[in-house]
matplotlib code that plots the C-alpha trace (Angstrom):
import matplotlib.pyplot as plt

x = [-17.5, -18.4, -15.2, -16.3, -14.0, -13.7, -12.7, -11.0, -8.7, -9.4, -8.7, -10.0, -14.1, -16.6, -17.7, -14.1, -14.0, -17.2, -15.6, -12.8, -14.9, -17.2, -14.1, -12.2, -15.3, -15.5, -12.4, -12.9, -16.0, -15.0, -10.7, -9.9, -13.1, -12.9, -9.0, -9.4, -13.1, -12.9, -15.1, -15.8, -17.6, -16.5, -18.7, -18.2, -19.3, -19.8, -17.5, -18.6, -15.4, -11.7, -10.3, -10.3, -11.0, -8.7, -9.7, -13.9, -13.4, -17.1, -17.5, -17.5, -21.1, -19.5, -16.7, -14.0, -12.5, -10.1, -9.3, -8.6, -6.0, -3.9, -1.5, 1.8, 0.9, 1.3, 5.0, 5.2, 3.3, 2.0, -1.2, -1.3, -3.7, -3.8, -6.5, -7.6, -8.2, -11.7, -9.9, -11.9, -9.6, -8.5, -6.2, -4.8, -4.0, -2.0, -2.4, 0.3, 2.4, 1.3, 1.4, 5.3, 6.0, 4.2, 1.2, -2.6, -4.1, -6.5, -3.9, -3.1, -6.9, -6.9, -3.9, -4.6, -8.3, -7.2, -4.7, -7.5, -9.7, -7.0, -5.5, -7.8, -6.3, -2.3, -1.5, -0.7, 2.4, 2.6, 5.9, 8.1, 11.3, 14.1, 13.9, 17.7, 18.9, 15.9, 15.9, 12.5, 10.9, 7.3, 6.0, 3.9, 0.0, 0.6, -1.1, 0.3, 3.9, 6.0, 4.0, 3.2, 4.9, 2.4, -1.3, -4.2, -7.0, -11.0, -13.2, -10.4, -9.1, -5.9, -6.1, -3.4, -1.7, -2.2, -0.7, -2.6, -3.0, -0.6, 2.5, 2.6, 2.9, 6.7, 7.5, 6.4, 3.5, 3.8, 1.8, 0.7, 0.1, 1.6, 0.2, -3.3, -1.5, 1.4, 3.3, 6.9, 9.9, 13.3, 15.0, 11.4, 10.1, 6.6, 6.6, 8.0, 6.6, 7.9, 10.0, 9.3, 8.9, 10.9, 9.5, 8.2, 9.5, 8.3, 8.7, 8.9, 9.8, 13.8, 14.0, 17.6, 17.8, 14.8, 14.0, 11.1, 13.1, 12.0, 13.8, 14.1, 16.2, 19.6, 19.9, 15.9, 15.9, 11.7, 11.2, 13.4, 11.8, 8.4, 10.0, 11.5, 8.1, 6.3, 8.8, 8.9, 5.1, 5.7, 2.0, 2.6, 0.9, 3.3, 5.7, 3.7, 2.3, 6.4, 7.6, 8.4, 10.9, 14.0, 12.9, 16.4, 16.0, 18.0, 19.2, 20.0, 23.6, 25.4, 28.5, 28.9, 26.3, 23.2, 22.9, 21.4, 20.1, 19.1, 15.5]
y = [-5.4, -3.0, -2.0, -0.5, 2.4, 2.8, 6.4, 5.4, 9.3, 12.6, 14.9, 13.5, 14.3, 11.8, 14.8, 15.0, 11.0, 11.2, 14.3, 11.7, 8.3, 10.0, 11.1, 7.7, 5.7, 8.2, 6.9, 3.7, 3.8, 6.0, 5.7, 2.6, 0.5, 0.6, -0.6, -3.8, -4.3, -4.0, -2.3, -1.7, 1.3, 2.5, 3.3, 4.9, 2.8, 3.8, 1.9, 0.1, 0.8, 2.8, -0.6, -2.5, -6.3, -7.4, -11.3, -10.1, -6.7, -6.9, -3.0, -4.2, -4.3, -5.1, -7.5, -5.9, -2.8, -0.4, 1.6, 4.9, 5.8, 8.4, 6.8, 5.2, 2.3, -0.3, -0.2, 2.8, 1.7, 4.0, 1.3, -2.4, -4.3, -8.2, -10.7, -11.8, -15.7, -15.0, -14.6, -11.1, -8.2, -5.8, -2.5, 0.5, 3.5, 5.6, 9.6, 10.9, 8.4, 10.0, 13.5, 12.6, 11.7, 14.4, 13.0, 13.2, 10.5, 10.8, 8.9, 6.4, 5.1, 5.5, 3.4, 0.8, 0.6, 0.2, -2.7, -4.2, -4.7, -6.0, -8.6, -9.0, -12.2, -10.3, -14.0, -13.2, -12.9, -12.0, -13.4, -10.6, -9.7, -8.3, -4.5, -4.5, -7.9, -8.8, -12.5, -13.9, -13.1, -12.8, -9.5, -8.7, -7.5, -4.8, -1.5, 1.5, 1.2, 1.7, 5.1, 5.8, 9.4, 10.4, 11.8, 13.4, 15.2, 14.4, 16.9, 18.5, 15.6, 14.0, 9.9, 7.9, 7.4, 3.4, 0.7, -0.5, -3.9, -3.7, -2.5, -6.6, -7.5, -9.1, -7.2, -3.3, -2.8, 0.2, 3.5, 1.5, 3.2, 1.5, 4.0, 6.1, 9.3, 8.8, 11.2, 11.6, 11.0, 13.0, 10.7, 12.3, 8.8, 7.7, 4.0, 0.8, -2.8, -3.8, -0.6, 1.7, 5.5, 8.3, 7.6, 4.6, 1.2, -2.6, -6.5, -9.6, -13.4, -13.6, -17.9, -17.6, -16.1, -18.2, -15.0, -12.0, -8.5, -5.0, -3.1, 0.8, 3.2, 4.2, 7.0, 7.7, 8.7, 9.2, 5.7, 4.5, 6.3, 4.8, 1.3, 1.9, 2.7, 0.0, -2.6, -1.7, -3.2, -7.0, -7.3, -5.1, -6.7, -8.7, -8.9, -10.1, -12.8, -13.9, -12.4, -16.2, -15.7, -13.4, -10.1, -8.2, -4.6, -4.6, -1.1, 0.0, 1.3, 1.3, 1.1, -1.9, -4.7, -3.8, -3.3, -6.1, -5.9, -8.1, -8.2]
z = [-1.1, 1.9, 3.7, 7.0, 8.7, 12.2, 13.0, 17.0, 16.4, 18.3, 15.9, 12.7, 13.3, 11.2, 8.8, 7.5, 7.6, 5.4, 2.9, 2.0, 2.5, -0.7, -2.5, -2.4, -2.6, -6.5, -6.8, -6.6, -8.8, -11.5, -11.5, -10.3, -11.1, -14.9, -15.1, -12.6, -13.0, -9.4, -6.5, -3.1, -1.1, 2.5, 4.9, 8.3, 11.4, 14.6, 17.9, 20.2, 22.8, 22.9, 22.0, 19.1, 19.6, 16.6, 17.4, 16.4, 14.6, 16.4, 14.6, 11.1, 9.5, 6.0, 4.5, 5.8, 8.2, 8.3, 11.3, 11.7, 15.0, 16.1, 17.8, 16.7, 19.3, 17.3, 15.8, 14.4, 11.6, 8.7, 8.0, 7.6, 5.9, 7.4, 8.6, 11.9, 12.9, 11.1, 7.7, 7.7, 6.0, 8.2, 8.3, 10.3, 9.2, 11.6, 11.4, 13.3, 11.0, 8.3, 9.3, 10.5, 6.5, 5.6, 3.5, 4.2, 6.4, 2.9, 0.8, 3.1, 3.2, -0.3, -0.5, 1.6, 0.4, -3.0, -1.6, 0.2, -2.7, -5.0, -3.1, 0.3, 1.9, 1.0, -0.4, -4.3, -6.2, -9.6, -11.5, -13.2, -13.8, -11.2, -11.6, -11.9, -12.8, -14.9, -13.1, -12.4, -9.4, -7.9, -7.3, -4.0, -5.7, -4.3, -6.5, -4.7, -2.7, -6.4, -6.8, -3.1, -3.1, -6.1, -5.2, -6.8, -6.0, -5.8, -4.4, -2.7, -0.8, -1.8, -2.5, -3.5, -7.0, -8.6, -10.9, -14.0, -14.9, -18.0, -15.1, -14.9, -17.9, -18.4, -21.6, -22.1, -24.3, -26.9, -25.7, -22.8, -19.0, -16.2, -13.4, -13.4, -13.5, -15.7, -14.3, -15.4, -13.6, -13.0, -16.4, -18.1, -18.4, -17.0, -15.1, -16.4, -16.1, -12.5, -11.5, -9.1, -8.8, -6.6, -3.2, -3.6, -3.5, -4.4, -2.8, -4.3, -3.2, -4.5, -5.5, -5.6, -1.9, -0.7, 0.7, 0.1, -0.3, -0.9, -3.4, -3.6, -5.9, -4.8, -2.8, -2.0, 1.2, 1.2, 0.5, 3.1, 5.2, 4.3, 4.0, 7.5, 8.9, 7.7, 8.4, 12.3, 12.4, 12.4, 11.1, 8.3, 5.2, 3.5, 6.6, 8.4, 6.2, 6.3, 9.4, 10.5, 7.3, 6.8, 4.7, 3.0, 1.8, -1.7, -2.9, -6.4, -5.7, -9.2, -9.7, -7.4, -6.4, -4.8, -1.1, 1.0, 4.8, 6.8, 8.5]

ax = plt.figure().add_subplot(projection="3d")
ax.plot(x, y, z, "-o")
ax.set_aspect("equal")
plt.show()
């Protein structure tokens, strides 16, 4: 899979595009590669105009293309990752966004590179356990939003934090890894199968609500704040796939039930 990038931003020049394309492309090959069995490399394209044609993505010389903008012009969004009529996989990611949450526009390719590659068409679910009531639900394939406040370094350019394949599994597996970094939590535990990190938060389609629902920790302002952001773009990966359906944000609020909002 060739994922080209677009870089459309003024501040962002193509040598420091190409400084993080080589360190998430090493990524990719050497991190993420040997636990999904997965690949892809990015390459940076050149543009053809100041607009992007969304309808003919007429830039991409691969299999799919992400865009790099400044802008928050299209809904405030921090990056999306959809498809256009072509059914060719396609994302934004928004610098200014990013540099409002305070994480480097590096992560947030990383992110949604890592995304593309494991579920390109945003279309699979993966059936798991409620991460509070422990009622089945199906879990958006999504390998970076329940550790999306976690980063790492390659090269000197910080890329995004992942899930493992064994994070959706339905019971935990003894010594297992849930996340590449493993890193430990304020309780001192590392990730559990279908939870979610400080700062990060997960979806999943609710068949007792009828409805898709994103689900953060009580009290976590940071991935509110991300959740928020996202949500405001009405082409925003998994909302948009359902933004003809209602989306509720639930909320780990104990004691008491959980917090519900409507989309």
């Amino acid at each position: 899979m060739i994922i080209s990038v677009i870089n459309h931003t003024k501040d962002i020049l193509d040598e420091a595009v190409h400084a993080a394309l080589r360190s998430i492309n090493r990524q990719i090959e050497f991190d993420f590669k040997p636990y999904w069995s997965k690949a892809a490399t990015l390459r940076l394209e050149g543009r053809s105009g100041k607009r992007v044609n969304r309808e003919t993505l007429s830039d991409m010389r691969g299999d799919a293309v992400v865009y790099l903008w400044d802008e928050l012009d299209v809904d405030d969004a921090l990056g999306y990752h959809e498809r256009n009529h072509r059914g060719i996989p396609f994302s934004f990611v928004f610098s200014k966004m990013a540099e409002e949450l305070g994480e480097k526009w590096s992560i947030t390719l990383s992110h949604e590179a890592i995304e593309m590659i494991a579920d390109p068409e945003v279309n699979l679910l993966v059936q798991g356990p409620h991460p509070d009531t422990g009622k089945s639900v199906f879990h958006w394939y999504e390998l970076c939003d329940a550790v999306q406040s976690e980063s790492y370094s390659i090269d000197e350019i910080e890329v995004a934090n992942f899930l493992l394949p064994l994070y959706f599994t339905s019971t935990e597996e003894r010594a297992g890894r849930n996340d590449f970094l493993g890193r430990r939590g304020k309780d001192g535990k590392t990730l559990e199968s279908f939870k979610v990190k400080e700062g990060g938060y997960i979806g999943y389609f609710n068949p007792e609500t009828g409805e898709h629902e994103t689900y953060i920790m009580s009290g976590d302002r940071v991935a509110a704040t991300r959740r928020e952001a996202k949500e405001k773009l009405q082409k925003a990966r998994r909302a948009g796939r359902y933004r003809s359906k209602r989306t509720r944000l639930v909320s780990a609020d104990p004691p008491g039930p959980a917090v519900a909002q409507r989309r």
